[in-house]
C-alpha positions in Angstrom: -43.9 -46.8 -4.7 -46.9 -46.0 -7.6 -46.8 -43.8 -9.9 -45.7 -40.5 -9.0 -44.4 -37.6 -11.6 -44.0 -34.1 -11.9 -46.5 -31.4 -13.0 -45.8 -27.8 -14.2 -48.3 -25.4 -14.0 -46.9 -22.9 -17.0 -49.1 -20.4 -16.5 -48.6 -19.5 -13.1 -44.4 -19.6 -13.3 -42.5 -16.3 -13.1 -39.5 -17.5 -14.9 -37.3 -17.2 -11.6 -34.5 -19.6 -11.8 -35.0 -21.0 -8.6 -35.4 -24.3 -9.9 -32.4 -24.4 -12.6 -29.9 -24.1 -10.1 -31.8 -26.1 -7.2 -31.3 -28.3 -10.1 -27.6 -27.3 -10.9 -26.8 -27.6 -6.9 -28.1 -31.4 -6.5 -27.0 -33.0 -9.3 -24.1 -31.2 -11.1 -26.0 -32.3 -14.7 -24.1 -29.7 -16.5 -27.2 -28.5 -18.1 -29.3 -25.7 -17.4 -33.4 -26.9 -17.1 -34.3 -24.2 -18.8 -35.9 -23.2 -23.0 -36.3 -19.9 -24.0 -39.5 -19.4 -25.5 -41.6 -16.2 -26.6 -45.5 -14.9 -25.5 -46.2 -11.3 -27.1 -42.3 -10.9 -28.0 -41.4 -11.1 -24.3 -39.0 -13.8 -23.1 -39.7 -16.2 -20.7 -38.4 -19.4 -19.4 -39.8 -22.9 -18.0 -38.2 -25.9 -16.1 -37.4 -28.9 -18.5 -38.3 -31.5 -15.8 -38.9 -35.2 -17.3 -42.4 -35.8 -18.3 -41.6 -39.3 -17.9 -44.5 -39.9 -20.7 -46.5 -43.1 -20.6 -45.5 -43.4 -24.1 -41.9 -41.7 -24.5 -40.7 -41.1 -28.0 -37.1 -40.6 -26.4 -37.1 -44.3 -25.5 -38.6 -45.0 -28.9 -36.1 -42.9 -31.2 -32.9 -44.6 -29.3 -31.3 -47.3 -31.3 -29.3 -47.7 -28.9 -31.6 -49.1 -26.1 -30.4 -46.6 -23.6 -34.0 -45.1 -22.4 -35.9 -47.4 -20.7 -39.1 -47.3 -18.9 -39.1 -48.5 -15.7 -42.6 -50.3 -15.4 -43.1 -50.0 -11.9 -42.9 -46.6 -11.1 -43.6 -44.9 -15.0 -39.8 -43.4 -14.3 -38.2 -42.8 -17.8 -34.4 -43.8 -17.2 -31.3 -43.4 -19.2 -28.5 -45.6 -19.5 -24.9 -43.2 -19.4 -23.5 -46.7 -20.3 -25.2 -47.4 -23.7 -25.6 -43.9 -24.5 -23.5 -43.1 -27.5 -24.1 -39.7 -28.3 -25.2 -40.9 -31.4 -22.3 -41.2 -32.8 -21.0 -37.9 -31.9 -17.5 -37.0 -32.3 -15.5 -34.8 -30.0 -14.5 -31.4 -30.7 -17.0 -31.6 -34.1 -20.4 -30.3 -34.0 -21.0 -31.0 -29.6 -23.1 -28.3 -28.8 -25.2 -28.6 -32.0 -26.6 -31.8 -30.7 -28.9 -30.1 -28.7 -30.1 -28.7 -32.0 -32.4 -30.2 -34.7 -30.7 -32.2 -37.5 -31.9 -30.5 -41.2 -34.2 -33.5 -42.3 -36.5 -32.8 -39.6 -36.2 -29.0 -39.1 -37.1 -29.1 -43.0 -40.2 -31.5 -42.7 -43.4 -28.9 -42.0 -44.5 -31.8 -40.1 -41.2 -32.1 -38.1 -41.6 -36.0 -37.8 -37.9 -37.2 -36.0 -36.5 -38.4 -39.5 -33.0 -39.2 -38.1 -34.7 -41.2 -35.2 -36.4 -43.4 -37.5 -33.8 -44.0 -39.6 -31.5 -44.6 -37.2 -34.0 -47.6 -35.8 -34.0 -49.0 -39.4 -30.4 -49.6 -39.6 -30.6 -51.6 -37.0 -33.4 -53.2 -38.3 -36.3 -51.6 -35.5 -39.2 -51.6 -38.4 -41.8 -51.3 -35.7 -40.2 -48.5 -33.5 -39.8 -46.9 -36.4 -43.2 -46.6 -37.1 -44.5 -46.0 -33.9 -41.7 -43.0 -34.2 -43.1 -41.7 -37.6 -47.0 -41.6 -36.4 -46.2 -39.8 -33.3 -45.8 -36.8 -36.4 -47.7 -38.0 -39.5 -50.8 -40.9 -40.3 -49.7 -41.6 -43.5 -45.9 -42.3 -43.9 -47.2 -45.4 -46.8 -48.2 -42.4 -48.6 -45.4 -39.6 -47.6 -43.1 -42.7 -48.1 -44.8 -42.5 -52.3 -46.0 -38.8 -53.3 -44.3 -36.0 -50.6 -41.9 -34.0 -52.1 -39.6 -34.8 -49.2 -37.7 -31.7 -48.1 -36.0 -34.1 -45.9 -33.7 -34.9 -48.2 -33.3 -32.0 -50.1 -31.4 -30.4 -46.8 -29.8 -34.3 -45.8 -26.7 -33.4 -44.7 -25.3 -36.1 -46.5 -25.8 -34.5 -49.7 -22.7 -32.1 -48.6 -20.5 -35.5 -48.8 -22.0 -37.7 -51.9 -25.8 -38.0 -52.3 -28.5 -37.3 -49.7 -30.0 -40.2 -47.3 -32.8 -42.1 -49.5 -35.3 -41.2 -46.6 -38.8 -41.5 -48.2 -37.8 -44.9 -50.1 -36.7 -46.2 -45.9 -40.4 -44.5 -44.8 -42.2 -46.5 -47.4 -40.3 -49.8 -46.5 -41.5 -49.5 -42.7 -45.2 -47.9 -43.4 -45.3 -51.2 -46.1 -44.6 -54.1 -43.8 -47.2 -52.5 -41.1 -49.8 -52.9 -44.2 -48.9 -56.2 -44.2 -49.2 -57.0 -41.3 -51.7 -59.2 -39.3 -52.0 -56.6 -36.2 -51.4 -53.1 -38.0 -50.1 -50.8 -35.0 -52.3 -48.9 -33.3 -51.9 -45.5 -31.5 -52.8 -45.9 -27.5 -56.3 -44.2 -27.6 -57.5 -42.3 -24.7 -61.0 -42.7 -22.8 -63.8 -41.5 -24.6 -64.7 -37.5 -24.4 -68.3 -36.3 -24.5 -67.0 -33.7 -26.9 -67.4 -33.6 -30.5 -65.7 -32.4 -33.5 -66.5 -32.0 -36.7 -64.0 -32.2 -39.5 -65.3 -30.7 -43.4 -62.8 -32.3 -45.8 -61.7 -35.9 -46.0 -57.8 -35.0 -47.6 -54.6 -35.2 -45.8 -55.1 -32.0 -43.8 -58.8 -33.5 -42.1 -58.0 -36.9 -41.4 -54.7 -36.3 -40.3 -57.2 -33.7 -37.9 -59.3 -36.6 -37.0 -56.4 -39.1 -36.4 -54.8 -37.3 -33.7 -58.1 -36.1 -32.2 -59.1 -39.6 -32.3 -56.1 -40.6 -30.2 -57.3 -37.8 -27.6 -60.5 -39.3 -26.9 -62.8 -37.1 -28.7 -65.9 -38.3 -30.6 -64.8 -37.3 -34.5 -66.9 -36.8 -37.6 -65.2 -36.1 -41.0 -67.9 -34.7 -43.6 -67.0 -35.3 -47.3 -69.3 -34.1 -49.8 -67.9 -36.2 -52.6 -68.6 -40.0 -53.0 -65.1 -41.2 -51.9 -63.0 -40.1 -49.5 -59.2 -38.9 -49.4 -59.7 -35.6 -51.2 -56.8 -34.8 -53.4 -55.1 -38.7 -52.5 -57.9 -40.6 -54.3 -59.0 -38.0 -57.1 -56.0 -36.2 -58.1 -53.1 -38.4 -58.1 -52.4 -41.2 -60.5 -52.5 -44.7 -59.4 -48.9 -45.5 -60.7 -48.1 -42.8 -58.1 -50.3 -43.6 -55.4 -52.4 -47.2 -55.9 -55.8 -46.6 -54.3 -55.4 -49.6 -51.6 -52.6 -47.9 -50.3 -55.2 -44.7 -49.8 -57.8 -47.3 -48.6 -55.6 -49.1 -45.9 -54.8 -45.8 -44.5 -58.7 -44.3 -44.3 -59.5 -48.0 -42.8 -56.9 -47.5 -40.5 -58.6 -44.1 -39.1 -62.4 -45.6 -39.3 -60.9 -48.3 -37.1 -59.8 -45.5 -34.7 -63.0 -44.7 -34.1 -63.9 -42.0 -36.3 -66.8 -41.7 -38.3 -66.6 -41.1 -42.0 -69.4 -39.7 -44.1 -69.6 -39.6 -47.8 -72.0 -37.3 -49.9 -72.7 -34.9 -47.2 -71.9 -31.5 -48.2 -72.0 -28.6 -45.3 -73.5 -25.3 -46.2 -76.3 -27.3 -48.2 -77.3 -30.9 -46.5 -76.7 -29.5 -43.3 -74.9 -26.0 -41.7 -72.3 -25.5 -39.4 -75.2 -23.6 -36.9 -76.9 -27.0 -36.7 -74.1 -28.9 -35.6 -73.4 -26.6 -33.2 -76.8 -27.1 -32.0 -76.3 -31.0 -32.3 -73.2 -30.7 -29.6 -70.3 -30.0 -32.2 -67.7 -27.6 -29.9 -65.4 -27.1 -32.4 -64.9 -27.5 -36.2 -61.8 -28.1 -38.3 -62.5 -26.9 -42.2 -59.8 -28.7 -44.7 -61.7 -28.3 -47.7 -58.8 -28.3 -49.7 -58.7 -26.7 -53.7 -61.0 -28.6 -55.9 -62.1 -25.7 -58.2 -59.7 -25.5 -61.7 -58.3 -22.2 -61.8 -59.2 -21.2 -65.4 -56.6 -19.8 -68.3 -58.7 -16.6 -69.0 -58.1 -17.2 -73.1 -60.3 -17.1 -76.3 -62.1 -20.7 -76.6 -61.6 -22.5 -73.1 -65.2 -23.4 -73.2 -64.6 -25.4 -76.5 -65.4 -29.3 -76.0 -62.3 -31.3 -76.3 -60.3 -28.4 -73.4 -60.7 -30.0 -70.1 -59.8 -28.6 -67.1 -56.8 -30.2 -65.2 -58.2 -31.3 -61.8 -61.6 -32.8 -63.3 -59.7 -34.8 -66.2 -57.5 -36.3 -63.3 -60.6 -37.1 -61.0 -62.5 -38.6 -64.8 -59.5 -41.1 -64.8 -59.1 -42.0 -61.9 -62.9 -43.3 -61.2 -62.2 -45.3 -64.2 -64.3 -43.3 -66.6 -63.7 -43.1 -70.1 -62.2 -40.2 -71.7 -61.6 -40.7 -75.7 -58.2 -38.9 -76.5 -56.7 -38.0 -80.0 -53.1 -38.4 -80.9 -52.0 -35.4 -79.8 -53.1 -34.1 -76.1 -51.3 -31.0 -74.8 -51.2 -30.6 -71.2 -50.8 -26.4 -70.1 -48.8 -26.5 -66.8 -45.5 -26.9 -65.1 -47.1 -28.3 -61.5 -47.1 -32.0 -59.8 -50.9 -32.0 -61.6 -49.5 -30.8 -65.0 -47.0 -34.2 -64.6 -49.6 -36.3 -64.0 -52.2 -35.3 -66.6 -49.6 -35.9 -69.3 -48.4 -39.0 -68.4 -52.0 -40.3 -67.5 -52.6 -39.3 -70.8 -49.3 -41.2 -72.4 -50.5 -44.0 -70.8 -54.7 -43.9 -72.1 -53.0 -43.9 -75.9 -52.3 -40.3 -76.8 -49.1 -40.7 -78.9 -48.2 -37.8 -78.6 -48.8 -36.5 -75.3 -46.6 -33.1 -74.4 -46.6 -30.7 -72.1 -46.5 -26.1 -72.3 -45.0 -24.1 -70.0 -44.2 -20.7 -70.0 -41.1 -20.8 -68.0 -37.9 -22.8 -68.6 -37.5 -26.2 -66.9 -35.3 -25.3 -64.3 -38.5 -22.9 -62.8 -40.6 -25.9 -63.0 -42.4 -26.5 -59.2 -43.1 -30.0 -60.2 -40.9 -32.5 -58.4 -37.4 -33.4 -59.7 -38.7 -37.2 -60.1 -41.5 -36.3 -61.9 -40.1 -34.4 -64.4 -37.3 -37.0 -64.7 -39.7 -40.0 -64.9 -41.9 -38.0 -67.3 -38.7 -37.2 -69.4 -37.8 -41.2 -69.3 -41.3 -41.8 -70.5 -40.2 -39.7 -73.8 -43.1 -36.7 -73.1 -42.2 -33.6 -74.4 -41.7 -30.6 -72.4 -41.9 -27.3 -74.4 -40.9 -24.4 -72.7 -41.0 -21.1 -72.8 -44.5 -21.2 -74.7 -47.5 -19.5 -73.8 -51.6 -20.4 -74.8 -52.8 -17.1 -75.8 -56.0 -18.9 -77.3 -57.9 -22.2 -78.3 -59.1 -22.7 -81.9 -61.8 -24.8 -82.4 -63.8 -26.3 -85.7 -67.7 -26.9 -85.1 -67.2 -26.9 -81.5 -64.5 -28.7 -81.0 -60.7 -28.1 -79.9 -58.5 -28.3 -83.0 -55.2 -26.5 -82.5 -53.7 -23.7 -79.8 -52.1 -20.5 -80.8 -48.9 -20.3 -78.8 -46.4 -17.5 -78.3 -42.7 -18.0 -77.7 -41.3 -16.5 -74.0 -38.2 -15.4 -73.1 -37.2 -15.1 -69.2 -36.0 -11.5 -67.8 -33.1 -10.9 -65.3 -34.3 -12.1 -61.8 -36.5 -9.8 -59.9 -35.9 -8.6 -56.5 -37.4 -12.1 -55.3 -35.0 -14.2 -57.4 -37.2 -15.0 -60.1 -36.9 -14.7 -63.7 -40.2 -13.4 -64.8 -41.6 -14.6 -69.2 -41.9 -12.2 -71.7 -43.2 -12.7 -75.1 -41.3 -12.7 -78.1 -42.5 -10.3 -80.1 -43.5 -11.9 -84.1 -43.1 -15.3 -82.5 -47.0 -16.4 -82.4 -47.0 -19.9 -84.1 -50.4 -23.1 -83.7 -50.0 -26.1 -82.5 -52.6 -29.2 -84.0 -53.9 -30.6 -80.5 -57.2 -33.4 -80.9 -57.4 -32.5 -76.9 -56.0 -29.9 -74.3 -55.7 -30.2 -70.6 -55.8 -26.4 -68.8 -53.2 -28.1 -65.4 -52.6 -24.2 -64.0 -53.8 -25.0 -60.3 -57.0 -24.9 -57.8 -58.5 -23.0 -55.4 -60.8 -23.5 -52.7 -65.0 -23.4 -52.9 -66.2 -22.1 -49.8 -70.0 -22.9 -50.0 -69.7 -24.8 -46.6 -69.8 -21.5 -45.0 -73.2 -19.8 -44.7 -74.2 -16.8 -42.5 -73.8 -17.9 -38.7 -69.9 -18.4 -39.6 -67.6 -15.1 -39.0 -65.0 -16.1 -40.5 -62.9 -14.4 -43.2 -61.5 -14.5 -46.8 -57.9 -13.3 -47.5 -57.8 -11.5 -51.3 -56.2 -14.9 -52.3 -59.9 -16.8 -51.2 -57.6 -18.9 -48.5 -59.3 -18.6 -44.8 -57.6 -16.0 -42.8 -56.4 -17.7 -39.5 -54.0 -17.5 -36.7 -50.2 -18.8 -38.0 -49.5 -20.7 -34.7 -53.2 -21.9 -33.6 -55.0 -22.3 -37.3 -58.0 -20.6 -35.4 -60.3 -18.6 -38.0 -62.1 -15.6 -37.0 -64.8 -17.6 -35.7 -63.5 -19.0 -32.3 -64.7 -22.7 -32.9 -63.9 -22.5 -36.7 -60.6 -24.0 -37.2 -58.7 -24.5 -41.0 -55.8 -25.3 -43.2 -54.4 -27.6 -45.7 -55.0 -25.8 -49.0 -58.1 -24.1 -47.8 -55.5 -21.8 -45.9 -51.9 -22.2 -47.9 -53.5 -22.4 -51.4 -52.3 -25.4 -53.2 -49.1 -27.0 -51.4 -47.5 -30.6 -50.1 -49.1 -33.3 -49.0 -47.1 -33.4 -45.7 -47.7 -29.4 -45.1 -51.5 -30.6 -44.7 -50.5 -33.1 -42.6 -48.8 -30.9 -40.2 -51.7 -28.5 -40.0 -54.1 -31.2 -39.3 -51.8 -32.3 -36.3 -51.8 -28.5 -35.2 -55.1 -28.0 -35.2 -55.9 -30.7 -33.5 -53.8 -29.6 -30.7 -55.7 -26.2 -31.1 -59.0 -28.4 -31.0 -57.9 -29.8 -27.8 -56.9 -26.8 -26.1 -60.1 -24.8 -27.0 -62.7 -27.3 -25.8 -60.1 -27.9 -22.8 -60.8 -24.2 -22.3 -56.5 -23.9 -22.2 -54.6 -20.8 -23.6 -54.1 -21.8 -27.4 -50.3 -20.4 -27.8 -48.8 -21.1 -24.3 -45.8 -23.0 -24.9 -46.6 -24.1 -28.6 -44.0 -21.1 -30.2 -41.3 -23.3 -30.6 -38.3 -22.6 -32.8 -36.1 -25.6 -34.6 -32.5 -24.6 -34.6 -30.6 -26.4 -37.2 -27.4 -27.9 -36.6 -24.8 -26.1 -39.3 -21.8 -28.0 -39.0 -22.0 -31.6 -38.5 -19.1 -34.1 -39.0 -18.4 -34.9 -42.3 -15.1 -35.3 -42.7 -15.0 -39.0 -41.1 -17.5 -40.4 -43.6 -16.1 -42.3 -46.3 -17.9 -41.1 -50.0 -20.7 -44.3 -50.8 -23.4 -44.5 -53.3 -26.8 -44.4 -52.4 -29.5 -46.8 -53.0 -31.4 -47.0 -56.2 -35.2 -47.2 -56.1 -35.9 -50.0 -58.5 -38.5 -48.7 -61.5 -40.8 -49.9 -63.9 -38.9 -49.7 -67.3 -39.9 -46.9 -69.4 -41.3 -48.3 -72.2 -43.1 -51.4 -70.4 -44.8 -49.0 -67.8 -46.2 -46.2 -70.4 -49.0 -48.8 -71.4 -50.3 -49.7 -68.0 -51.1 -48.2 -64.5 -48.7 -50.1 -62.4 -47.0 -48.6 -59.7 -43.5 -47.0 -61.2 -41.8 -46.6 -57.9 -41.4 -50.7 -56.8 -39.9 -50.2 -53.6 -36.7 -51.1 -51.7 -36.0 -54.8 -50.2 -35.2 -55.2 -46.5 -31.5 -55.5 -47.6 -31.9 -51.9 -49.2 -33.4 -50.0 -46.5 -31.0 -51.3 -44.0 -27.7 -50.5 -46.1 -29.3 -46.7 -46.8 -29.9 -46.0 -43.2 -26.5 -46.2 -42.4 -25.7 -43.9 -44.7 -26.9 -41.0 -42.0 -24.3 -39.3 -40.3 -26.4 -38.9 -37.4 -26.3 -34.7 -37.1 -28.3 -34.2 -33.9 -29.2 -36.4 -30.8 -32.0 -38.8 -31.7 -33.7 -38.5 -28.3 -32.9 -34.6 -28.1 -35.0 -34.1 -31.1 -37.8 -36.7 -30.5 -38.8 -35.6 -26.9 -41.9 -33.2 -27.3 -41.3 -31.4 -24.7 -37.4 -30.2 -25.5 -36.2 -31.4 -22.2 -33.7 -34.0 -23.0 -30.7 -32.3 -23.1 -27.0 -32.8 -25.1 -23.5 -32.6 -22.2 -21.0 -31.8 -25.3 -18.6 -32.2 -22.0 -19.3 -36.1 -22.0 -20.5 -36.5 -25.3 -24.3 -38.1 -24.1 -27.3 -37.2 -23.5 -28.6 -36.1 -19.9 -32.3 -36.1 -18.4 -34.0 -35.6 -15.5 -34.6 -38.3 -13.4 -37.8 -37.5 -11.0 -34.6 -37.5 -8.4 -35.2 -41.4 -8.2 -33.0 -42.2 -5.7 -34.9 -39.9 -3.1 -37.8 -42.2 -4.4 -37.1 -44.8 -1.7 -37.3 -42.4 0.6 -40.3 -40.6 -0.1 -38.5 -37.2 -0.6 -39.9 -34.6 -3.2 -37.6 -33.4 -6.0 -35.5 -30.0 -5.1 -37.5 -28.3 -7.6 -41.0 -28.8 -6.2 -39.5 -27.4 -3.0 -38.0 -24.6 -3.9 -40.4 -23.1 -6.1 -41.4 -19.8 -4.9 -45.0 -20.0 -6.8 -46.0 -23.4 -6.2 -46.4 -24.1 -9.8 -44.3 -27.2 -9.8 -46.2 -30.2 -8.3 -44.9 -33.5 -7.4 -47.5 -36.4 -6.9 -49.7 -38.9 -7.9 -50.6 -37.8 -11.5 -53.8 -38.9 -11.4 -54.7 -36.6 -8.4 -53.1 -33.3 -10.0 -55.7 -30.9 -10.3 -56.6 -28.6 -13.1 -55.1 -25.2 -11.8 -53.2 -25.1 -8.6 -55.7 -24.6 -5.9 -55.7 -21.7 -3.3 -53.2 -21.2 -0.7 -49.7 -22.8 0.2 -49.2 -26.4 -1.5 -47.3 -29.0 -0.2 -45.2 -31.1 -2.7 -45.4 -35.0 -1.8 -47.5 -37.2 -1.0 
């Protein structure tokens, strides 16, 4: 029979209906083919036909077994039989399985979290995996340093403690670094086209990865001597040990993509000569590698250094002679690290300033809590005002004391000084940890594109696409200083947008998609059990060395936390990319389409091929489907 599929040609469909109940009429599915979605405000609607993917991440996400690929026709086929809803229960939370559970609704980079964790309870490590890179590169490093918003909305937390997701991601992203044959995305045919990408961080080779796996000739440009941006230079090697950082760039070279070191663009070489070198598009994830400065009396004395370039001193494994006493200004991830890099170089008395109270601190929750085990001091509520220095040198800060007004009409308490309450502090160092921001000398004179009054690239929300048609950016260069996994999410969407552009294809058609979260899951069935506990260093062995703190879960571990997830939405619902498997709260399972398989035999075309009044829905050989439908009436069939 070969390999015949459905195409829809998007563009070109007048949101009729014809084919939802041609649908409805034939088969009775209970289930409308059908998503809303929005172009200029104006709603429209497509047909959620079966894609019947080469690689479907339905079939991968189900722990059950019950989508298969049938491998001689390519039809994707689901079992009724060992479909179990995933666990859903009747009368509790039905229709909200078509919905997105919180964990990946949360996750900027929407990878299906209840899918893989689902396939480790069972023990499916290497579906798993091939489930997590379908949304992120890197879940070895997610799995260590993201600040995991995944489990800050787990359901679970409603009924004892959240799922311990990023603990299960490392587990699985481990054993494939272990492995003898690391898994590798399938990898279309080589493209003509080139990109270049300017940044080696999260963000660009996330860009490059993805863009890899679509065929296209990549080249990332880093003007620094290593590559991994913020990964290698700016976090601490008991956070993040650099061959964890290295197996993951390896990973990406062997991909196909070229990696250059010490090139910087604006100065070796400009984004006009690439363009004349065959470069169609460009993807610009500089990141934020400039210190933003404190703006007080004697920051220029030796001895103050600023946060960013103390963290990348360290971790090249220079030497930087601290005092006893080091203060560290800052209440951020980088603030954290600085002081306990610090703690661990010999500075007694390490401690960090902040002019807000704990509670308002934006550094993660285990930070602060392994910082705190660590016995740093966190003063709050104290503000620099100005460095004192002795021949040149750093010798004490003058400090005021803060107190925190009423919240403001964005919920925040705002600090106030305390009028009379200026007091010194004796300091033999100071680290200035108060954020980054972006340097944009890679863009010269033939680029358009813009600055926002923050110095982040203006660019489209949805597409990432700068002023400058072939200029595309994000990461920090367009957020400002964020997550690791937000840059990850915009280099998957801009390589998308990369695609598209060079494929000459309408950048937003069908990409506005929004995540509804399911509200009210079943709780009330779950029995109260105590989560997993990642096993640490101890905290007085582990201040005097850079060994990883975090020592990761045991097989035994990961399995016994996966169950803990009450399974909120339908793991093939929300791992399909194209939103057409759907939920039948009637019969509590999941429904598709099936390419009408059993008019296969018989070499009829599908009822919506033949009723559509505009032709847009094809039915063929997919290899013969052209680009835009051609002229004139079309036959569906073959």
């Amino acid at each position: 029979m070969g390999n015949i599929s459905l195409k829809f040609y998007e563009e070109d469909c007048s949101g009729c209906h014809a084919c939802e109940v041609a649908c409805k009429q034939e088969h009775g599915l209970g289930v409308g083919p059908r998503v809303v979605r929005v172009i200029e405000k104006a709603p429209n609607f497509k047909p959620l036909f079966c894609h019947h993917c080469k690689d479907p991440a339905c079939a991968i996400a189900c722990p059950e077994d019950a989508i298969t690929k049938d491998p001689e026709t390519g039809i994707v086929l689901h079992d009724n039989d060992k479909c179990t809803g995933c666990n859903s229960v009747p009368g509790k939370s039905g229709a909200e399985k078509q919905q997105t559970s919180p964990c990946k609704a949360e996750c900027p980079a929407h990878i299906d979290v209840q899918g893989y964790v689902n396939l480790a309870a069972k023990g499916k490590f290497e579906e798993a995996l091939a489930l997590i890179k379908k949304a992120s590169p890197f879940p070895s490093i997610c799995g260590r340093v993201c600040h995991h918003p995944c489990e800050s909305n787990c359901s679970r937390g409603d009924i004892d403690k959240s799922v311990g997701i990023h603990g299960i991601e490392r587990f699985i992203a481990d054993l494939d670094l272990k492995a003898d044959k690391r898994y590798m995305p399938k990898i279309k045919d080589k493209k003509e086209d080139k990109v270049a990408i300017v940044g080696s961080g999260p963000a660009g080779l996330t860009c490059a990865y993805y863009l890899a796996i679509k065929g296209y000739q990549v080249t990332v440009f880093e003007k620094a001597t290593e590559l991994g941006g913020m990964l290698t230079t700016g976090i601490p090697s008991y956070r993040l040990p650099g061959n964890i950082v290295e197996a993951e760039i390896q990973h990406i070279r062997d991909m196909g993509v070229t990696l250059k070191t010490n090139v910087e663009i604006g100065t070796d070489v400009t984004v006009a000569q690439l363009r004349q070198e065959g470069y169609k598009a460009f993807f610009v994830a500089v990141g934020t590698q400039e210190c933003v400065q404190l703006g007080i009396e004697g920051e220029d004395l030796d001895g103050v250094y600023p946060g960013l370039d103390y963290l990348r001193i360290v971790n090249r494994g220079e030497q930087v002679a601290l005092g006893k006493n080091v203060a560290v200004i800052g209440g951020g991830n980088a603030a954290m690290d600085a002081v306990r890099m610090c703690r661990r170089l010999g500075a007694e008395n390490a401690f960090i300033i902040y002019r807000r109270g704990l509670e308002e601190m934006p550094a993660n929750a285990e930070e602060i809590e392994e910082c705190q085990e660590e016995g740093i001091p966190i003063n709050t509520l104290t503000q620099p005002v100005r460095f004192i220095g002795e021949n040149g040198r750093v010798k004490a800060i003058e400090c005021l004391k803060m107190q925190l007004t009423e919240p403001d009409e964005s919920g925040r308490r705002r600090p106030e000084p305390v009028a009379g309450s200026e007091f010194t502090i004796e300091v033999d160092n100071a680290i200035s940890a108060l954020g980054q921001e972006a340097d944009w000398s890679c863009l010269t004179s033939e680029c358009a594109c813009t600055l926002s009054d923050w110095g982040t690239m203006n660019v489209d929300a949805l597409t990432l696409q700068s002023d400058d048609p072939d200029i595309f950016a994000g990461g920090d260069a367009v957020r400002g200083p964020q997550s690791i996994i937000e840059a990850i999410a915009d280099g998957k969407q801009a390589a998308t947008s990369i695609d598209f552009f060079i494929k000459g294809r309408d950048l937003k058609l069908g990409r506005e998609v929004e995540l509804k979260t399911i509200t009210n899951p079943q709780k009330e069935v779950y029995n109260k059990i105590d989560p997993v506990q990642m096993p640490r260093l101890d905290a007085q062995e582990r201040v005097n060395n850079f060994d990883e703190v975090q020592q990761g879960l045991t097989e035994e571990m990961v399995i016994q936390e996966a169950k803990r997830c009450i399974n909120c939405g339908s793991c093939c619902v929300q791992a399909c990319p194209h939103g057409v498997m759907q939920f039948n709260h009637e019969i509590i399972k999941a429904v598709k389409c099936d390419l009408c398989v059993e008019k296969r035999g018989r070499n009829e075309a599908p009822v919506c091929s033949l009723v559509c009044p505009t032709h847009c829905i094809v039915w063929g050989d997919p290899e013969k489907f052209p680009e835009t439908i051609p002229a004139g009436p079309w036959t569906a069939g073959t």
